[in-house]
TIROVO-258425 format. One line per 5 residues: number of its first residue (from 0); their letters; for each residue x, y, z of N, C-alpha, C. Coordinates in pm, whole numbers. Example, Ala and Ser with C-alpha at 12.3 -4.5 7.8 and 13.67 -1.06 7.14 Angstrom:
BEGIN
0) AS) 1319/-569/780/1230/-450/780/1320/-330/780; 1285/-225/708/1367/-106/714/1290/3/787
END
This chain:
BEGIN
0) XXXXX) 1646/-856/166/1640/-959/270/1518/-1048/248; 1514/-1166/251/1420/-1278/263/1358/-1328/394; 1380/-1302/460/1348/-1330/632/1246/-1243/647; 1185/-1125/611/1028/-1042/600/944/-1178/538; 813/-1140/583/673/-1189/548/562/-1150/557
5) XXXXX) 526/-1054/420/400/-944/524/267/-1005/589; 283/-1168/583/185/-1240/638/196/-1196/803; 324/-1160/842/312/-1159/1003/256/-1049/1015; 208/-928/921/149/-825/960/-15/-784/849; -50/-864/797/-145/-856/689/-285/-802/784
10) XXXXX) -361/-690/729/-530/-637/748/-449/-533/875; -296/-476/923/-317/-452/1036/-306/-276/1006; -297/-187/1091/-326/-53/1055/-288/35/937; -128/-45/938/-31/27/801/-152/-33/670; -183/-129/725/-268/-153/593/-358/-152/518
15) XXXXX) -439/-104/671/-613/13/666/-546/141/582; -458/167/617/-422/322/537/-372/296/413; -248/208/403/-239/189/270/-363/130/155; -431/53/212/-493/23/78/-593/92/72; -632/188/157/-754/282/163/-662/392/10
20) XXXXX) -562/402/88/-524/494/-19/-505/449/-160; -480/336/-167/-475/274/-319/-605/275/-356; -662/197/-282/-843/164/-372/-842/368/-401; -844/413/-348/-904/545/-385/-849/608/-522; -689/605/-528/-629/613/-652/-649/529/-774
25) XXXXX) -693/440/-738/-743/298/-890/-877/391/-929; -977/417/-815/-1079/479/-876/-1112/583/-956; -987/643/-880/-959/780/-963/-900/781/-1085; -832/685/-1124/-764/647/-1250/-881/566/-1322; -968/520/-1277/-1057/415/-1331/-1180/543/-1407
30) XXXXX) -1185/698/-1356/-1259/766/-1402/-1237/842/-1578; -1131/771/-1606/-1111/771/-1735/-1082/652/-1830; -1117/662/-1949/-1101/505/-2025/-1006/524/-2069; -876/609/-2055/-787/549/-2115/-686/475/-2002; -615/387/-2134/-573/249/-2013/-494/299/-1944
35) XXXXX) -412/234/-1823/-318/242/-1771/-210/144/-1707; -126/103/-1671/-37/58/-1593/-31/31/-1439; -79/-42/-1372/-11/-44/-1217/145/-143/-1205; 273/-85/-1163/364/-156/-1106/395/-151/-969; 426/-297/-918/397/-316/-796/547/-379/-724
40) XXXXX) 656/-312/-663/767/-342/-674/792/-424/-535; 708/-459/-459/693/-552/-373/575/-623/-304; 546/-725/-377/414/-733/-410/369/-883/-306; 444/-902/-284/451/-1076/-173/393/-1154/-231; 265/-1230/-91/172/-1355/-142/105/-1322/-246
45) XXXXX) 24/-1220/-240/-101/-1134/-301/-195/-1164/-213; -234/-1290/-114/-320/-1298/-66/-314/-1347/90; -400/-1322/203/-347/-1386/319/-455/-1442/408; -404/-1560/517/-493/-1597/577/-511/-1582/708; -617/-1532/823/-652/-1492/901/-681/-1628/1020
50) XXXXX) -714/-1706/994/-760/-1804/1065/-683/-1958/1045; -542/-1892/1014/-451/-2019/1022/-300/-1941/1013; -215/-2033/1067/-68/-1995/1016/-50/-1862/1132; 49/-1821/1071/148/-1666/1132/51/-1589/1118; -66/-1532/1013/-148/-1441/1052/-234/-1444/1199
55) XXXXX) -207/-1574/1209/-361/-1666/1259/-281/-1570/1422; -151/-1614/1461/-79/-1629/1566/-53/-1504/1627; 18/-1420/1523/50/-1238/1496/-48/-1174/1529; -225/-1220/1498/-318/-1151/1500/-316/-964/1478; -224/-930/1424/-227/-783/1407/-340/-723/1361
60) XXXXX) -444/-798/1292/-547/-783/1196/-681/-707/1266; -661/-756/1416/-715/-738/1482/-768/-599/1568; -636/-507/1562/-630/-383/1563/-631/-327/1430; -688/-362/1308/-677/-302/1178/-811/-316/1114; -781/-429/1001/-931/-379/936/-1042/-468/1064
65) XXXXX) -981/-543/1128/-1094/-619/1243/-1171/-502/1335; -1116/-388/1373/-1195/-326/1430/-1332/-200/1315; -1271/-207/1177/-1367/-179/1084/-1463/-267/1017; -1492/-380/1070/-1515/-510/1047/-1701/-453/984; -1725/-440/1150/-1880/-462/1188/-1912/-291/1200
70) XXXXX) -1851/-201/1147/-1866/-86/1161/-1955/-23/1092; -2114/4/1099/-2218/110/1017/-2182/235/977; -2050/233/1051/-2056/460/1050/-1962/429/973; -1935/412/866/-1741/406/768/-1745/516/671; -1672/614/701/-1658/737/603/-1658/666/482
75) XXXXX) -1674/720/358/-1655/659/188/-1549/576/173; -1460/653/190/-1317/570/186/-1291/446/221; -1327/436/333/-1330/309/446/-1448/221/405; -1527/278/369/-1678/188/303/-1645/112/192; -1533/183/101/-1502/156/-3/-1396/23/-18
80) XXXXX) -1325/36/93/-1165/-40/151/-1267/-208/223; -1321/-165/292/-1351/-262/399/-1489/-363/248; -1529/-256/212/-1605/-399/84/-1553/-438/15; -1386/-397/-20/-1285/-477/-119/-1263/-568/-61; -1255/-615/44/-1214/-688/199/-1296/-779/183
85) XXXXX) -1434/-744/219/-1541/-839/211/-1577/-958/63; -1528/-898/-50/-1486/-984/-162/-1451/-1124/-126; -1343/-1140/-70/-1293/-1241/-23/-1354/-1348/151; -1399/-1250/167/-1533/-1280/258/-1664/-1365/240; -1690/-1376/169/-1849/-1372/170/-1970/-1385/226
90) XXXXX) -1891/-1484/339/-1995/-1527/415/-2010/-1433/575; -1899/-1308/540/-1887/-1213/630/-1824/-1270/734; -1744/-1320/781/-1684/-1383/836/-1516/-1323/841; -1468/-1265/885/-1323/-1200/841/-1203/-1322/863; -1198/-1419/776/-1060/-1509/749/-1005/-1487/654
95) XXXXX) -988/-1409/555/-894/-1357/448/-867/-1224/410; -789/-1190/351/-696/-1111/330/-722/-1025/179; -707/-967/150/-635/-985/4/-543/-857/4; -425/-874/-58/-235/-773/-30/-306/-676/-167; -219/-645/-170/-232/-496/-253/-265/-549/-428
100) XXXXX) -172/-637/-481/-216/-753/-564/-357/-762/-633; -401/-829/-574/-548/-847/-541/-661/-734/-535; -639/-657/-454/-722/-583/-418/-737/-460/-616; -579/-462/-628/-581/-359/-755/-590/-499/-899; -560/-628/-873/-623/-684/-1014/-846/-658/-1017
105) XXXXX) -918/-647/-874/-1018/-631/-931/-1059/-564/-901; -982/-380/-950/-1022/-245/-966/-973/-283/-1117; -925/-288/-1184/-856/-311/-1325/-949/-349/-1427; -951/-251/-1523/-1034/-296/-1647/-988/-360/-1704; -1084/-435/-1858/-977/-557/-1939/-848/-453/-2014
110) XXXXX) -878/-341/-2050/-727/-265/-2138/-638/-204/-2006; -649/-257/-1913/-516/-205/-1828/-441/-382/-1771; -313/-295/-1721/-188/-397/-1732/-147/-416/-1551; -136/-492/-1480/-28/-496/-1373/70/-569/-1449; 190/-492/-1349/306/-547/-1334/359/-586/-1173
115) XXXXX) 366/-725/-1114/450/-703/-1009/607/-799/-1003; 654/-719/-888/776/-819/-850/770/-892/-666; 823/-959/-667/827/-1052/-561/962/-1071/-544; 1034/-1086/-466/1202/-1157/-476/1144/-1284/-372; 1057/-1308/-277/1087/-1398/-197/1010/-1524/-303
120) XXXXX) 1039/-1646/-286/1040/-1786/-373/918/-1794/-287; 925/-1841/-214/780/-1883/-183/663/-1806/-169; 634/-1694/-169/569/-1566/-182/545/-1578/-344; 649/-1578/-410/649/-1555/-566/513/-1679/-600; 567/-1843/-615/447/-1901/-584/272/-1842/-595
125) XXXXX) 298/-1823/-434/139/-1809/-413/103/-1717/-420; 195/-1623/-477/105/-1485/-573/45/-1504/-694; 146/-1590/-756/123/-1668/-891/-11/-1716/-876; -37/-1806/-751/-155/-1945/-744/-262/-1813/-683; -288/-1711/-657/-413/-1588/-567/-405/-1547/-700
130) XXXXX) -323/-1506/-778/-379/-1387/-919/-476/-1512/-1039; -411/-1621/-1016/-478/-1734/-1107/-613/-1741/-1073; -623/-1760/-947/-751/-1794/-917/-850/-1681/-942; -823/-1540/-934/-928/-1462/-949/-959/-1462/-1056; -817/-1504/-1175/-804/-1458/-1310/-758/-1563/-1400
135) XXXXX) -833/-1713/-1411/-738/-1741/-1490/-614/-1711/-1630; -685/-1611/-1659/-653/-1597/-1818/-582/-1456/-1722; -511/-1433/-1644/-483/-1294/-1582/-349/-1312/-1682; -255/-1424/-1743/-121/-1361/-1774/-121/-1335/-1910; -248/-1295/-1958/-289/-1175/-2100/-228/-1015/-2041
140) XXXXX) -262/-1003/-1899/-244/-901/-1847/-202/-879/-1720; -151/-971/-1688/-28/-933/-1553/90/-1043/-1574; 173/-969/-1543/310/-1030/-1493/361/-1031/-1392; 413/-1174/-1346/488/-1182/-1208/627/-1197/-1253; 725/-1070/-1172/855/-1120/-1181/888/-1166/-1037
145) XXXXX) 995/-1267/-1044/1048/-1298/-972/1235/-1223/-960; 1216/-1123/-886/1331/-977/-926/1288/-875/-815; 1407/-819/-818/1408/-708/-703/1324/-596/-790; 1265/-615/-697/1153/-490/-748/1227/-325/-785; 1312/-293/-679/1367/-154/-689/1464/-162/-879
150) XXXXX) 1515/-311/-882/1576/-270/-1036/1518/-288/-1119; 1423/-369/-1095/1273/-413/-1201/1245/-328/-1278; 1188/-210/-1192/1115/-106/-1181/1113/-16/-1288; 1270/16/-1313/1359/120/-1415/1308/44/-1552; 1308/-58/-1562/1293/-125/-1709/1136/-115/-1769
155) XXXXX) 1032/-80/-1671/912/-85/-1727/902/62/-1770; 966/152/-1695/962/301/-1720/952/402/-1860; 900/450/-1899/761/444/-1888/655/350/-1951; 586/300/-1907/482/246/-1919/417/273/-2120; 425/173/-2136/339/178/-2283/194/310/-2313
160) XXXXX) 124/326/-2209/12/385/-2188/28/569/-2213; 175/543/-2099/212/731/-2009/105/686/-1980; 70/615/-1927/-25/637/-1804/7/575/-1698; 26/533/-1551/22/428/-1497/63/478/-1344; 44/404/-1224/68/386/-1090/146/326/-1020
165) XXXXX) 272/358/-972/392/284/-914/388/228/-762; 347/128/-732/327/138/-589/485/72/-549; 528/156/-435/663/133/-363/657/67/-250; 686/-64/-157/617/-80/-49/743/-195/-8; 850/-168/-14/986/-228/50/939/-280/205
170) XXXXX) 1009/-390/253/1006/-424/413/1080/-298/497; 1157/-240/459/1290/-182/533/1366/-196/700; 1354/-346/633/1441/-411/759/1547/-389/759; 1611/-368/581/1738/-355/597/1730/-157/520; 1798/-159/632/1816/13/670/1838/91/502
175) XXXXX) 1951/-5/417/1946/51/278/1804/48/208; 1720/38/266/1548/37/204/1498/195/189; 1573/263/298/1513/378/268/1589/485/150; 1734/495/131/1830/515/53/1765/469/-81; 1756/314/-150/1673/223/-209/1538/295/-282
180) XXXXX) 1443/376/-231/1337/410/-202/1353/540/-264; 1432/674/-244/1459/762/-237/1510/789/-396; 1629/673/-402/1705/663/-571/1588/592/-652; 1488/524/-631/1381/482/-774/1319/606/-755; 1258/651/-667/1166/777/-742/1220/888/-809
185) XXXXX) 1368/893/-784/1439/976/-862/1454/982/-1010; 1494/866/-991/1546/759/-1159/1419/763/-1206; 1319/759/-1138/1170/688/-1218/1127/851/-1249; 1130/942/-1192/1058/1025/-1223/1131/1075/-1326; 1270/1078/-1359/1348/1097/-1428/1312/1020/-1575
190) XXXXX) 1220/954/-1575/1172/830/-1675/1041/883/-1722; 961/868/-1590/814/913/-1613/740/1020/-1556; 777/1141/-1532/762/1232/-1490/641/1214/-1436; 519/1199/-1507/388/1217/-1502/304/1100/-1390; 412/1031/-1399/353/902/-1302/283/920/-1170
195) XXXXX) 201/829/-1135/149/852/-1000/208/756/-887; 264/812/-832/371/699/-705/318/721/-547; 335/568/-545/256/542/-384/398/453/-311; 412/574/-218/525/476/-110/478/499/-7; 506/365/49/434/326/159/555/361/282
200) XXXXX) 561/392/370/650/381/512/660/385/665; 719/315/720/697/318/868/729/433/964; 641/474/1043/716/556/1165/776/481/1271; 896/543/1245/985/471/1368/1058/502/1422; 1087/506/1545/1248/590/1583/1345/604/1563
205) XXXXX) 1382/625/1420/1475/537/1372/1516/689/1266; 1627/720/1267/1640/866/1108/1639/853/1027; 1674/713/952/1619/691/836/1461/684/767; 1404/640/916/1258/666/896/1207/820/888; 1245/910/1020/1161/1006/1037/1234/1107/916
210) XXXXX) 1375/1073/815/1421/1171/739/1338/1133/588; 1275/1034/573/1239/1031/461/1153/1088/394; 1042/1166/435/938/1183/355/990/1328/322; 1130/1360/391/1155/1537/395/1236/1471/243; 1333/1425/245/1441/1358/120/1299/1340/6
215) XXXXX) 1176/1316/38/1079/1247/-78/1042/1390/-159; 991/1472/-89/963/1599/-93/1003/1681/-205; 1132/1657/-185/1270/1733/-257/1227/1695/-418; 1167/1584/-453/1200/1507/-513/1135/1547/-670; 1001/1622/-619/885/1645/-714/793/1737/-656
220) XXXXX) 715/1826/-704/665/1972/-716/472/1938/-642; 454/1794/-683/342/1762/-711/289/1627/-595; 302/1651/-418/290/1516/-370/210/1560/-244; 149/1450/-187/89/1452/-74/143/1292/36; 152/1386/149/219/1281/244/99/1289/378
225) XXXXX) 74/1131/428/-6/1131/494/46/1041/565; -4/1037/723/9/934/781/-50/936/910; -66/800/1013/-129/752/1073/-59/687/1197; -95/781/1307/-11/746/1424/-136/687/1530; -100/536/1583/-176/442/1693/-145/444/1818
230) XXXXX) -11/506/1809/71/464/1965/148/562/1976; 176/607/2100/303/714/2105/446/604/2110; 557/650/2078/649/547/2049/693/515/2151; 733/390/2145/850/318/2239/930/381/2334; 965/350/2472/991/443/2527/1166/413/2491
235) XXXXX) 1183/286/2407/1302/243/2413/1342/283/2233; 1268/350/2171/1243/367/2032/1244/242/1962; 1161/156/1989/1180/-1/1870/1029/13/1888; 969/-76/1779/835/-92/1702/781/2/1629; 654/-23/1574/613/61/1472/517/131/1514
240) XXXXX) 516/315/1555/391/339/1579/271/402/1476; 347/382/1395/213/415/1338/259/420/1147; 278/485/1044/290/426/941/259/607/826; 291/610/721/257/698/621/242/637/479; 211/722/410/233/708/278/229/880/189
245) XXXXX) 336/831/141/373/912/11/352/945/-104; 241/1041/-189/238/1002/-301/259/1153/-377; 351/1098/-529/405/1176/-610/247/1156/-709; 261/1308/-757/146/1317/-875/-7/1319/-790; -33/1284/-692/-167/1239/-639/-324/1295/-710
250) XXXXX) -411/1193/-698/-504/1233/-776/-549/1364/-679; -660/1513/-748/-691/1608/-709/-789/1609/-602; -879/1478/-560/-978/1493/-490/-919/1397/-389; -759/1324/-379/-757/1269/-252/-681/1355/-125; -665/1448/-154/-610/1548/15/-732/1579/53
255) XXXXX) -806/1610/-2/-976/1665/46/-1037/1529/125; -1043/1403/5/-1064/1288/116/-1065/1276/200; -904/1253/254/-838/1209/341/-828/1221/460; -864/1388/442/-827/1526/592/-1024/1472/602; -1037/1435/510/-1226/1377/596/-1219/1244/630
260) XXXXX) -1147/1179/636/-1138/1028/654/-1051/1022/792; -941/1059/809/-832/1046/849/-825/1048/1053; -932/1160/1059/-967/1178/1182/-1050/1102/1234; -1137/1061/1189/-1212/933/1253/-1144/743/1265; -1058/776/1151/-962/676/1133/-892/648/1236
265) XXXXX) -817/776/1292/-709/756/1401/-795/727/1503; -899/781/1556/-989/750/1638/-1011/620/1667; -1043/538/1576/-1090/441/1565/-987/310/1586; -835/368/1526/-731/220/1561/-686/276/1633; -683/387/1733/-575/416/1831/-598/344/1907
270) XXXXX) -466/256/1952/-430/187/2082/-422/242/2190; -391/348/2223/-343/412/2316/-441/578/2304; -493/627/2457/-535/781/2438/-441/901/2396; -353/873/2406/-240/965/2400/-92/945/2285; -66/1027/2199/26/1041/2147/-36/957/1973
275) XXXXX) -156/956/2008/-206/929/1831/-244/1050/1745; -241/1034/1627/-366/1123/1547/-289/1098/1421; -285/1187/1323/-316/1185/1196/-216/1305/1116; -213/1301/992/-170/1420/873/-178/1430/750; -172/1502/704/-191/1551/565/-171/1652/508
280) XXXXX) -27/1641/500/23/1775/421/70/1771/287; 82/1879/190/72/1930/106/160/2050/14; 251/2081/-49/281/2184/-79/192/2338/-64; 75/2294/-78/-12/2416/-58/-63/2422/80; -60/2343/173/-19/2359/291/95/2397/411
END
């Protein structure tokens, strides 16, 4: 579907967690020189703006990285997330963004590769015009497709390196997103066993939502699922309360992180006193 725009939701909680969890995995991959791969199978603008447009209006940002803004006490993680943030900042001032894109072209050494896809046309664009600008010379070493990311995906498999990071991060407006989601990590792991995969997903009242991370599970021997609840849900079950992520292969020092990050986290964006908190489970849990 083309009618999503993660501009109407850019810096907001799903996205304190998700990119906390990425920056942490680039680093961890960054602790060795040999190269690697990031593919990025829905990758949008790459970059967003805070103080104009649908971000400006949506203000979601506001309950997300805005309340980690001005914060002295930021566990590592969050210290780490919120100064990738400030990059695009400088003058400390919170009007920009930067999408997942961005944030992993400058964790990236010169011998590693992105790959992303985009399907929306105008998104495709100004991902193109945000990766240029950080990088002119970036299409030595990234590629933008303009392609459904979920079939993209299969063709890069495996990665030149055996090394590399799959980030999964579908809208799933349309309900086949989670089905979608379920068949690439299959196929892919079926490709690249060894890979490290980050899917991103919503909590929602919804069974396709709350059945997925059990269907993810199934999938591979080797994963950690976390996630981040703001709100107790809807009394009518519609909106998003709160968000996870999934990852196959995960580096060894991020469940230890996390279960230290995670609780002050929820603390900190819960909307509501009641019906928030946090997880992190584990096969060895």
């Amino acid at each position: 579907m083309l009618s999503y725009r993660h501009v109407f939701h850019a810096g907001n909680h799903a996205d304190v967690l998700k990119h906390t969890v990425l920056l942490a995995t680039l680093d961890y991959f960054n602790q060795k020189d040999k190269p690697y791969w990031v593919i990025d199978t829905h990758a949008g603008a790459g970059g967003y703006r805070f103080d104009a447009g649908r971000a400006k209006s949506h203000a979601e940002y506001a309950d997300g990285i805005g309340r980690l803004w001005a914060r002295a006490d930021l566990p590592p993680l969050l210290a780490a997330y919120v100064a990738a943030v400030r990059h695009d900042n400088p003058d400390g001032q919170l009007r920009r963004y930067p999408g997942s894109p961005l944030l992993t072209l400058r964790m990236l050494r010169p011998q590693d590769h992105l790959r992303l896809f985009e399907l929306h046309p105008a998104d495709v664009r100004l991902l193109g015009e945000a990766v240029a600008a950080i990088d002119p010379h970036a299409s030595k070493r990234v590629a933008i497709r303009q392609e459904d990311g979920f079939t993209g995906l299969q063709t890069l498999l495996p990665p030149p390196p055996r090394r590399g990071l799959i980030v999964i991060d579908p809208a799933y407006e349309d309900k086949r997103d989670y089905a979608r989601v379920v068949t690439a990590l299959k196929e892919s792991l079926a490709r690249f066993a060894t890979g490290t995969y980050l899917i991103w997903y919503p909590l929602l009242q919804r069974n396709e939502s709350i059945l997925l991370a059990g269907r993810l599970k199934k999938l591979a021997p080797d994963w950690l699922n976390v996630t981040l609840t703001v709100q107790k849900p809807g009394t009518e079950g519609l909106g998003m309360h709160g968000s996870g992520v999934f990852i196959v292969n995960p580096p060894w020092t991020l469940a230890k992180d996390l279960r230290e990050t995670l609780p002050w986290l929820a603390d900190t964006l819960a909307i509501e006193k009641v019906g928030v908190g946090w997880t992190a489970e584990s096969p060895a849990t």
